[in-house]
C-alpha positions as CSV (number, residue, x, y, z in Angstrom):
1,X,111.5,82.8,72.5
2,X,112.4,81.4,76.0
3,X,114.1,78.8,75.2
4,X,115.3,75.9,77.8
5,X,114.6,72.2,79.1
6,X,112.2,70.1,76.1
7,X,109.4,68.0,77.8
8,X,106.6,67.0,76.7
9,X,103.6,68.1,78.6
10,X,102.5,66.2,81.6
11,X,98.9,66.6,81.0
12,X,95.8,67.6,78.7
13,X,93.9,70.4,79.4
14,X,90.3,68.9,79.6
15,X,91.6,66.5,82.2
16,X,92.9,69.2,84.1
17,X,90.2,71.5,83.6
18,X,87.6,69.2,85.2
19,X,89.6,67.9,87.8
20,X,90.1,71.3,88.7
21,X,86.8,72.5,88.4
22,X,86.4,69.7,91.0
23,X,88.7,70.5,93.4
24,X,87.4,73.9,93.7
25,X,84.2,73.4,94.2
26,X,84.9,71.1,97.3
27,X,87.3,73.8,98.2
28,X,85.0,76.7,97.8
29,X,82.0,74.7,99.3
30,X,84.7,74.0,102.6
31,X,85.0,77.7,102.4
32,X,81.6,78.7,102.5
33,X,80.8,76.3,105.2
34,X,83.0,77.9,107.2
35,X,81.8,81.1,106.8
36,X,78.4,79.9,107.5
37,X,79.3,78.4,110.4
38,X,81.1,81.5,112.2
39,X,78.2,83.6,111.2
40,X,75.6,81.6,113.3
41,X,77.8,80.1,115.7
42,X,80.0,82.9,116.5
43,X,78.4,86.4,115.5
44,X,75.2,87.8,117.5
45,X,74.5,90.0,114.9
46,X,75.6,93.2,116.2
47,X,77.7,95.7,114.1
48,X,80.5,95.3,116.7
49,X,80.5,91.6,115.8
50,X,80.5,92.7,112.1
51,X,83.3,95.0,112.6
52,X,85.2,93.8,115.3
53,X,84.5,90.0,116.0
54,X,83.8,91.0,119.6
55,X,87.1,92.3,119.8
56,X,87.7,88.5,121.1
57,X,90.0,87.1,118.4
58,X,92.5,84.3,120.0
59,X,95.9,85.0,118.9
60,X,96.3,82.0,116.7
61,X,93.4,83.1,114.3
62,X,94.7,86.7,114.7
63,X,97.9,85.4,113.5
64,X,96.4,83.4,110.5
65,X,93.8,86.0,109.2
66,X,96.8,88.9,109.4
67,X,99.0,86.7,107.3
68,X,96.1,85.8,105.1
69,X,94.7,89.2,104.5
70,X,97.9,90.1,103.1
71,X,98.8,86.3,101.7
72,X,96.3,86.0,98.7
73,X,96.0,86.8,94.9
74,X,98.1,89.8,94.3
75,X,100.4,88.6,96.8
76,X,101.0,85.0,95.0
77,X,100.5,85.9,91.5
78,X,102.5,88.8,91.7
79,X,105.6,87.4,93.5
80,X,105.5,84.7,90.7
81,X,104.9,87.3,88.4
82,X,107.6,89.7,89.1
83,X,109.9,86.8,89.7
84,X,109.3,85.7,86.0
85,X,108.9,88.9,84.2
86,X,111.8,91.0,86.0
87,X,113.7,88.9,88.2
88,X,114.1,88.1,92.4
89,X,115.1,91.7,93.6
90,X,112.0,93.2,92.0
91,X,110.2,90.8,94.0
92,X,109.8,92.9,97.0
93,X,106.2,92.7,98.4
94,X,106.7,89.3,100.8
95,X,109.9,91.5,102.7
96,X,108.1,95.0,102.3
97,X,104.7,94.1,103.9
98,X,106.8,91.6,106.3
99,X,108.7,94.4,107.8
100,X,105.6,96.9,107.6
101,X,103.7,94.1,110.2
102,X,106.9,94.0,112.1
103,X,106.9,97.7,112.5
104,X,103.3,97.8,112.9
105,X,103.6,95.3,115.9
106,X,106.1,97.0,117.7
107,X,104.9,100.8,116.9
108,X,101.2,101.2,115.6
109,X,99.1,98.0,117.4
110,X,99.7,98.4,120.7
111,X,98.7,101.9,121.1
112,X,95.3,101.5,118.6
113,X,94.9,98.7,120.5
114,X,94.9,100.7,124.1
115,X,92.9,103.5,122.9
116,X,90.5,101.2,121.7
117,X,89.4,102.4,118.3
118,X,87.1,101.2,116.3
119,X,88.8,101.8,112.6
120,X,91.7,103.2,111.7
121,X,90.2,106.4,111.0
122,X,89.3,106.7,114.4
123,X,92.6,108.4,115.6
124,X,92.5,111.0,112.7
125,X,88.8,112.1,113.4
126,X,89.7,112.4,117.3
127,X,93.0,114.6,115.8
128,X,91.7,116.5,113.1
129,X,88.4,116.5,113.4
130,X,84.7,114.2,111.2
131,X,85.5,115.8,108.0
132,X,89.1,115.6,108.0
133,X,88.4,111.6,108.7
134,X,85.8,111.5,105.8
135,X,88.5,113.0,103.1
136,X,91.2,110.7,104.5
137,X,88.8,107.9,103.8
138,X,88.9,108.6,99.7
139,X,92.9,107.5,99.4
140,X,91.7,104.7,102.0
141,X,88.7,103.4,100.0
142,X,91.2,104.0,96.4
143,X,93.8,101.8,97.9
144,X,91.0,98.9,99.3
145,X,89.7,99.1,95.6
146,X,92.9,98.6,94.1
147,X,93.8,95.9,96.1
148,X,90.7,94.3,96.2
149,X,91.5,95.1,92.4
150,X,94.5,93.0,92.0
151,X,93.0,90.1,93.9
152,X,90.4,89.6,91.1
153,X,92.3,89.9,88.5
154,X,94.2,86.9,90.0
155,X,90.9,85.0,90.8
156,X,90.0,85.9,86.8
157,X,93.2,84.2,85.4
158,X,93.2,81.6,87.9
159,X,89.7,80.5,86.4
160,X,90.4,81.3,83.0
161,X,93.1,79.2,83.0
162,X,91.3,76.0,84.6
163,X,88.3,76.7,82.8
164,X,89.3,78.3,79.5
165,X,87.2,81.2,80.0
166,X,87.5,84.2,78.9
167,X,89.6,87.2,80.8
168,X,86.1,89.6,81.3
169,X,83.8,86.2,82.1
170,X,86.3,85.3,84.8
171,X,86.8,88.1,86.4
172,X,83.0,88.9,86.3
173,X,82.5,85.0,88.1
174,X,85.1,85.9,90.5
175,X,83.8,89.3,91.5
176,X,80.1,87.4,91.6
177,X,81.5,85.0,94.0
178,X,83.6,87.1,96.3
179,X,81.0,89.6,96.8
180,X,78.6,87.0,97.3
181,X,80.9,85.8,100.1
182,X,81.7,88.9,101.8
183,X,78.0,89.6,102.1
184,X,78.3,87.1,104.8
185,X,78.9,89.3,107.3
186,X,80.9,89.4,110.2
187,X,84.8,90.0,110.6
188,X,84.0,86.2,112.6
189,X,83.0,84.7,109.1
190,X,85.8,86.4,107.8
191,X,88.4,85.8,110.3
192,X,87.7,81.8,110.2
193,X,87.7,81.4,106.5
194,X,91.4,83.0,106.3
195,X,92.0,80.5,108.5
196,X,91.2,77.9,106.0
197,X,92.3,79.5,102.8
198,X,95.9,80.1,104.4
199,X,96.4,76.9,105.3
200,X,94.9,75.7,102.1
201,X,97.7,77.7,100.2
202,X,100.4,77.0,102.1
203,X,99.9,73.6,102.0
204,X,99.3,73.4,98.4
205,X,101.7,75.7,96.9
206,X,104.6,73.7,99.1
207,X,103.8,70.5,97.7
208,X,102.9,71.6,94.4
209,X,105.9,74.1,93.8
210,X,108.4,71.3,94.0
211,X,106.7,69.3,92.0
212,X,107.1,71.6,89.2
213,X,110.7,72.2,89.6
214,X,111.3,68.7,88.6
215,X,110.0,69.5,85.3
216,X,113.3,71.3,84.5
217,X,115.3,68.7,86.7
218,X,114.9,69.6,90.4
219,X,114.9,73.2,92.3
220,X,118.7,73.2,91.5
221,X,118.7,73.0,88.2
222,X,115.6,75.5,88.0
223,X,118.2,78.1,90.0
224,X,121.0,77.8,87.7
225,X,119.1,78.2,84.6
226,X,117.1,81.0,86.8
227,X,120.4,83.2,87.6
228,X,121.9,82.7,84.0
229,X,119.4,84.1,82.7
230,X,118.3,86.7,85.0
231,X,122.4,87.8,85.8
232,X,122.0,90.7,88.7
233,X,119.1,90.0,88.8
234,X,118.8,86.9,90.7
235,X,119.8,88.7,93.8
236,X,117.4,89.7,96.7
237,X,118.0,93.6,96.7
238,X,120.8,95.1,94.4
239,X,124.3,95.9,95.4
240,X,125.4,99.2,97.7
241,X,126.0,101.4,94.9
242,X,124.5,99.9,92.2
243,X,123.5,103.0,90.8
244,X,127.3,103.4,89.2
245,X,126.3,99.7,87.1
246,X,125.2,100.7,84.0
247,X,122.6,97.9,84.3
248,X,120.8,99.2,87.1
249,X,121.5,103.6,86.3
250,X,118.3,105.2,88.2
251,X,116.6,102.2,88.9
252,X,118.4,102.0,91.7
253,X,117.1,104.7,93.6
254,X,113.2,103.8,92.3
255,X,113.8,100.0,93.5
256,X,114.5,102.0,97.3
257,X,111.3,104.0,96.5
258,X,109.3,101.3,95.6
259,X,110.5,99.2,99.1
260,X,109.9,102.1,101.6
261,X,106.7,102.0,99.8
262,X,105.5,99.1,100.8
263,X,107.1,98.7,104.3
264,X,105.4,102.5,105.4
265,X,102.5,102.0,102.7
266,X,101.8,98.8,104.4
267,X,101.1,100.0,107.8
268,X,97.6,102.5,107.5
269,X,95.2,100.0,106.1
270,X,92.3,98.9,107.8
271,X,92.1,95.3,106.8
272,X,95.2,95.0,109.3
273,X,94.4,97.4,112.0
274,X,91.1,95.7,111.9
275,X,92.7,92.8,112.8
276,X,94.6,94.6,115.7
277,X,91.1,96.2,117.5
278,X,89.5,93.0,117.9
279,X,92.6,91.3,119.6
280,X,91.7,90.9,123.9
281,X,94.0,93.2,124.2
282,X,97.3,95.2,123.1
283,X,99.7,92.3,123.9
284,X,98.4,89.8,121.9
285,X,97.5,92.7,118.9
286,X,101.5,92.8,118.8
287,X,102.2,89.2,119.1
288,X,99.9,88.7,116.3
289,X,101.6,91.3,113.8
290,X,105.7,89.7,114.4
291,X,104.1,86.1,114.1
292,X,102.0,87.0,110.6
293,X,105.2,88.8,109.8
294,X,107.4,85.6,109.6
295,X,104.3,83.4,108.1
296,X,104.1,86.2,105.5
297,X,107.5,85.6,104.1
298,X,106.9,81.6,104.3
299,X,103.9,81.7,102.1
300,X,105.4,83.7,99.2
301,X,108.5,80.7,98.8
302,X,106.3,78.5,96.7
303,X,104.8,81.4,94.6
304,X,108.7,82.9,94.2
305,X,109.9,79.6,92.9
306,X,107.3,79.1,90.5
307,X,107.9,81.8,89.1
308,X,111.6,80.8,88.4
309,X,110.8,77.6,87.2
310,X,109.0,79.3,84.3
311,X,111.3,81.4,83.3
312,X,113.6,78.0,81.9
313,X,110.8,76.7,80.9
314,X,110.1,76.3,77.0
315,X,106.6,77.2,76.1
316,X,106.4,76.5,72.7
317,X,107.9,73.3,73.1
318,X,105.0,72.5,75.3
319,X,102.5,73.8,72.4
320,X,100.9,76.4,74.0
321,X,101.9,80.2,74.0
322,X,104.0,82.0,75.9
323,X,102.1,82.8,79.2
324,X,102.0,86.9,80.3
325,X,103.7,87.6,83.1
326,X,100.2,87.6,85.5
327,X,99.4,84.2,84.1
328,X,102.7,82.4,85.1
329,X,101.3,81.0,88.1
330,X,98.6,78.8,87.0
331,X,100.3,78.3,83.5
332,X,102.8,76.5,85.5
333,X,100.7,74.5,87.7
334,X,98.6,73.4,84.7
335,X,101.2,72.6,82.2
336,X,104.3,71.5,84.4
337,X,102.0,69.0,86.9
338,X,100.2,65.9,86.8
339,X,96.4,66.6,86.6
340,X,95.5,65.9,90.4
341,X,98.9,68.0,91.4
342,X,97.7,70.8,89.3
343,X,94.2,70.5,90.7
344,X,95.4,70.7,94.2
345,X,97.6,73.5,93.9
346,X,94.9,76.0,91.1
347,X,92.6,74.7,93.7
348,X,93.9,76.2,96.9
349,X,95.1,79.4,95.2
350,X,91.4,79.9,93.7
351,X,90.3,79.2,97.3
352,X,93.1,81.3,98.9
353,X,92.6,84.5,96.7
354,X,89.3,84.4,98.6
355,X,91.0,85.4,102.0
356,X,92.2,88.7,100.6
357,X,89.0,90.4,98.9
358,X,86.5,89.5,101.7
359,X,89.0,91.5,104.3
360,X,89.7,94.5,101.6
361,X,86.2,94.9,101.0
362,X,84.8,94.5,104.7
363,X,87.7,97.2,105.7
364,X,86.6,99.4,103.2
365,X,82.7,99.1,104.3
366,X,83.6,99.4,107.4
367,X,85.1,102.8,107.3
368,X,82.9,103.8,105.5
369,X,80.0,103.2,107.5
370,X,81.7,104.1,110.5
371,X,83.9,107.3,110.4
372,X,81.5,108.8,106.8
373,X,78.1,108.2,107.2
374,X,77.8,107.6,110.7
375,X,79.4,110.9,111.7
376,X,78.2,113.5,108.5
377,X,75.1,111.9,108.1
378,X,73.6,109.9,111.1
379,X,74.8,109.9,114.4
380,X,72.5,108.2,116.3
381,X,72.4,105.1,113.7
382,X,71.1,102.2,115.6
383,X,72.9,98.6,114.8
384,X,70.8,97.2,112.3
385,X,71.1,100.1,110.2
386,X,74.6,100.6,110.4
387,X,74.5,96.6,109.4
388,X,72.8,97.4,106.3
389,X,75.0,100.4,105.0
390,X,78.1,98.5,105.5
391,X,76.5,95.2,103.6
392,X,75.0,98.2,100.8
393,X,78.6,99.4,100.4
394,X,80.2,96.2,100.3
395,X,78.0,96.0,97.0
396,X,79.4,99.2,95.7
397,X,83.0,98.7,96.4
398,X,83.3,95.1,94.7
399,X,81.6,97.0,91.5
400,X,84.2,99.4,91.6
401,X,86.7,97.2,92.2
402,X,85.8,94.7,89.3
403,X,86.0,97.5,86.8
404,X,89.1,98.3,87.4
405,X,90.4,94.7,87.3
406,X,89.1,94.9,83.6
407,X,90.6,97.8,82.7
408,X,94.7,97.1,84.0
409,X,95.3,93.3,84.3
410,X,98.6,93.4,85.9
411,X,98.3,92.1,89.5
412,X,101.9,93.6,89.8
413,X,101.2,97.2,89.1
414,X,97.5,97.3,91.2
415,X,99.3,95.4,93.9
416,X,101.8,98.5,93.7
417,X,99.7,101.1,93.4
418,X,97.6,100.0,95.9
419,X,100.6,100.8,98.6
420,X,101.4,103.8,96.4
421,X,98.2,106.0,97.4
422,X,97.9,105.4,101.1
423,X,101.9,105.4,101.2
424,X,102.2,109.2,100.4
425,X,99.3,110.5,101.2
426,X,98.0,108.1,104.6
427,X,101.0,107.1,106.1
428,X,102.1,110.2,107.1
429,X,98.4,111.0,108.2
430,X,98.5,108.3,110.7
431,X,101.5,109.0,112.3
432,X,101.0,112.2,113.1
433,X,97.6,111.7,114.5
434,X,99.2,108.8,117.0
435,X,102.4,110.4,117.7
436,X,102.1,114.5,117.5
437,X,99.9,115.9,120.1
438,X,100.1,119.6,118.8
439,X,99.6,118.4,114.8
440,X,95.7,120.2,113.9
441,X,93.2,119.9,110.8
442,X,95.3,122.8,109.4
443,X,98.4,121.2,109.0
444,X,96.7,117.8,108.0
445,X,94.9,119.7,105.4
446,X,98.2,121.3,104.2
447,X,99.9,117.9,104.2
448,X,97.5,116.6,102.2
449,X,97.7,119.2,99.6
450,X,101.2,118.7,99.3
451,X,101.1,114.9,99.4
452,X,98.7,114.9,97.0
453,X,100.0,117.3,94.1
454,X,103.8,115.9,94.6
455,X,103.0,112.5,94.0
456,X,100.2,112.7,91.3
457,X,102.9,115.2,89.5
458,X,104.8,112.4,88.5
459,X,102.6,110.9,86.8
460,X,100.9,107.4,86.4
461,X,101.9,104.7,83.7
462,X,98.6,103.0,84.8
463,X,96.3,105.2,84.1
464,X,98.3,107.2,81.3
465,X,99.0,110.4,83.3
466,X,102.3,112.2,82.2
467,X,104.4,113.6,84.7
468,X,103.3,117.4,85.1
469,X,106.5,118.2,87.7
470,X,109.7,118.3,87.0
471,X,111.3,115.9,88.8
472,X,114.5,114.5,87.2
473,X,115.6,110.8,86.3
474,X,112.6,110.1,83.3
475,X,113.6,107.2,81.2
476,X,113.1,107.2,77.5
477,X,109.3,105.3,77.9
478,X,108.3,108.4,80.3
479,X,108.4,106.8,83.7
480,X,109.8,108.4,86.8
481,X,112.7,106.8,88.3
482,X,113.3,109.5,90.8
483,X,112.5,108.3,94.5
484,X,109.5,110.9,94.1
485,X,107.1,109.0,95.9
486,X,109.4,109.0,99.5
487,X,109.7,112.5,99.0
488,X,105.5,113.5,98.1
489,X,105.7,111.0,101.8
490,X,108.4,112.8,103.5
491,X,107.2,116.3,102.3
492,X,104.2,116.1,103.3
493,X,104.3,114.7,106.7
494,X,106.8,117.6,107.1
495,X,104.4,120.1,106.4
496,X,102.0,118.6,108.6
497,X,104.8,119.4,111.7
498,X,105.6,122.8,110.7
499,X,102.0,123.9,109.5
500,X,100.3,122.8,112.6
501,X,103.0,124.5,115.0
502,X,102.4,127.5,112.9
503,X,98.6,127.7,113.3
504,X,98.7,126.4,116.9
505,X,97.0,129.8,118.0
506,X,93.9,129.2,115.6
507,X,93.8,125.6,115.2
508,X,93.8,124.1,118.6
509,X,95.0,120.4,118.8
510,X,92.8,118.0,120.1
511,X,93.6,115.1,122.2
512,X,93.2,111.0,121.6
513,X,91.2,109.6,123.7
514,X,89.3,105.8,124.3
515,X,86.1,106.3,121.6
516,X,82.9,105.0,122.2
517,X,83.1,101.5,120.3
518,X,80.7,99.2,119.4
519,X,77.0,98.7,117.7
520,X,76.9,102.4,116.5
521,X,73.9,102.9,118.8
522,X,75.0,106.1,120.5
């Protein structure tokens, strides 16, 4: 039992439930007004607008819907979550993926940007050739699934909390509802609603969070009880040479895995380069990412703090349960609040959530109507079909995606493995194709043999797959703490080098160069 500050409960849950109901449905209605708007007003209907907004995004909404694609369900719920469940230096998405948009900015924008791509698999067909591209896309489309994933299941227990549904119903709603959205069209639509939904959670997580902190006395009170409880802890990252405390043994070196996965496994998705191509131009793409980067870590400060709050918070003191680590968020907000407080803040994270699927899904369509079917299948698509295929696969993904947020309902571990796939097995892909002139398809398809089999040979908790290599550090429950992800990274992109220097004389490199972009017409 938690046990910690006795209060009685500032609200009943009917009240709460229809005053939230109500609140979201003005916020989702705003939302899809929006939307509406941008796809008349702003879109001419041609796939470049559906892809690329015209590639005439203004900074500010560049900076906004960057922040935003990354600043939604998995990203909120799971800070709180991990905050709650295993303390402050486990939280390390908000600095990862802030520092993987600072590097981005600096490194990987500008030059996608100049080149003038139309996807992110753009540079690796040029490099390594249409088929190449279309086996990249699979660890692509897995980690847009999982993401999109996570975000559901946070959209499922933000509505089964409000509306006492049940886990499967919600997330079914949910998945009805982003889909529905997404089917919109247009990265216009989608650009302008992030707009909205950012500001919408930022706003309403700021007010609401301190709110809740009064419920145990104030945000200082909430702190102390936070870091007596949590010890070590409490800290943002552990100590230089924590792997000598007992309390932290191997963990050590899998918390450093688990941080260079998300600063490198944050960099090759398309939701954010997509972002990047339809800047004016390669300036702004970069000024965009080190803004979003800073608004990144300012969003997930509310979420982080509601999660301390209910770790000194007595549940059954309230009468209710003791809420799962992926349901502290909204438990919080419902039971710590007033009922319009509450409403506001389940409110704008049920409307926020939004900003996150619509992107993962579009960015997965996208790529896959681009560099797969429009290369192996049809290249002289005309716009209107290429329209279609994306919308068709749009369908498809959000199906995949909601099965999977049925089957593992920690936002935490999809929001993880998410980074995890196109970490060791993408990243190293990417970089290559932008920065090696003399890597070929043979040494990509080496490196992704090797990626592939080193890091899928330790194993998945997840999914249930043992380990198969034998790679040191297993705890007693099975798991790999060895850093084996950075190395299934590191390993691979090496053999990528060396491979493709080896088979120069049969592989020829081939050379980046300013694609045809557009409407899909040629």
């Amino acid at each position: 039992m938690r046990s910690g500050v006795y209060f009685e409960p500032m609200l009943e849950p009917l009240d709460v439930q229809w005053s939230a109901v109500l609140v979201m449905a003005v916020f989702y209605a705003l939302i899809f007004a929006v939307g509406l708007y941008a796809a008349r007003r702003k879109s001419h209907g041609t796939a470049e607008d559906m892809l690329l907004a015209g590639r005439a995004l203004p900074i500010w909404i560049g900076v906004l819907t960057m922040s935003a694609t990354w600043v939604g369900g998995g990203y909120i719920n799971g800070s709180a979550e991990a905050a709650y469940s295993t303390g402050l230096v486990w939280v390390q998405a908000p600095w990862g993926y802030s520092l993987s948009m600072v590097i981005g900015g600096l490194f990987f924008a500008p030059i996608m940007r100049r080149h003038g791509f139309t996807t992110m698999l753009d540079p690796l067909h040029q490099r390594f050739g249409r088929r190449m591209a279309a086996l990249l896309y699979l660890p692509a489309l897995t980690g847009e699934i999982f993401w999109s994933a996570a975000i559901l299941t946070a959209l499922g227990t933000t509505f089964g909390t409000v509306l006492n549904l049940d886990f499967t119903v919600s997330i079914l709603l949910s998945a009805a509802v982003a889909v529905g959205y997404t089917l919109i069209g247009g990265l216009w639509a989608v650009a302008l609603t992030d707009v909205v939904q950012l500001l919408l959670l930022v706003v309403g997580l700021w007010y609401v969070a301190p709110i809740a902190a009064e419920a145990l006395g104030g945000i200082d009170q909430a702190w102390t009880t936070y870091v007596d409880r949590m010890g070590p802890a409490a800290s943002l990252m552990p100590a230089w040479g924590a792997w000598r405390d007992p309390a932290w043994g191997n963990s050590y070196w899998r918390w450093w895995d688990s941080m260079l996965m998300l600063i490198f496994g944050g960099l090759p998705w398309h939701g954010y380069f997509q972002r990047v191509l339809a800047m004016r131009d390669a300036a702004a793409a970069r000024t965009a990412s080190l803004i979003g980067a800073a608004v990144c870590v300012i969003a997930a400060i509310p979420a982080v703090l509601i999660g301390i709050v209910g770790t000194g918070v007595d549940w059954e003191a309230l009468g209710v349960p003791t809420p799962e680590p992926a349901l502290i968020l909204p438990w919080v907000l419902r039971y710590l609040t007033d009922p319009w407080v509450a409403a506001l803040g389940l409110g704008a994270l049920a409307a926020a959530v939004m900003s996150s699927v619509d992107s993962s899904i579009l960015s997965a369509s996208s790529m896959g109507a681009w560099n797969v079917y429009r290369p192996l299948w049809k290249p002289a698509v005309s716009a209107d079909q290429l329209t279609r295929v994306i919308r068709r696969t749009i369908v498809l993904v959000g199906i995949s995606a909601t099965i999977l947020a049925l089957r593992v309902q920690s936002v935490y571990a999809l929001w993880y493995l998410s980074s995890d796939f196109v970490y060791c097995i993408l990243f190293p892909q990417l970089l290559v194709a932008l920065y090696d002139r003399r890597a070929n398809r043979i040494g990509s398809i080496a490196g992704f043999a090797v990626s592939f089999i080193m890091r899928f040979g330790g194993g998945e908790p997840v999914f249930g797959l043992p380990a198969l290599l034998p790679y040191p550090m297993i705890d007693a429950s099975g798991v790999v703490l060895f850093p084996f992800k950075t190395l299934s990274m590191l390993c691979g992109l090496l053999t990528i080098i060396v491979v493709s220097r080896l088979t120069a004389a049969r592989a020829a490199p081939r050379a980046l160069a300013a694609p045809q972009s557009g409407s899909g017409t040629r």
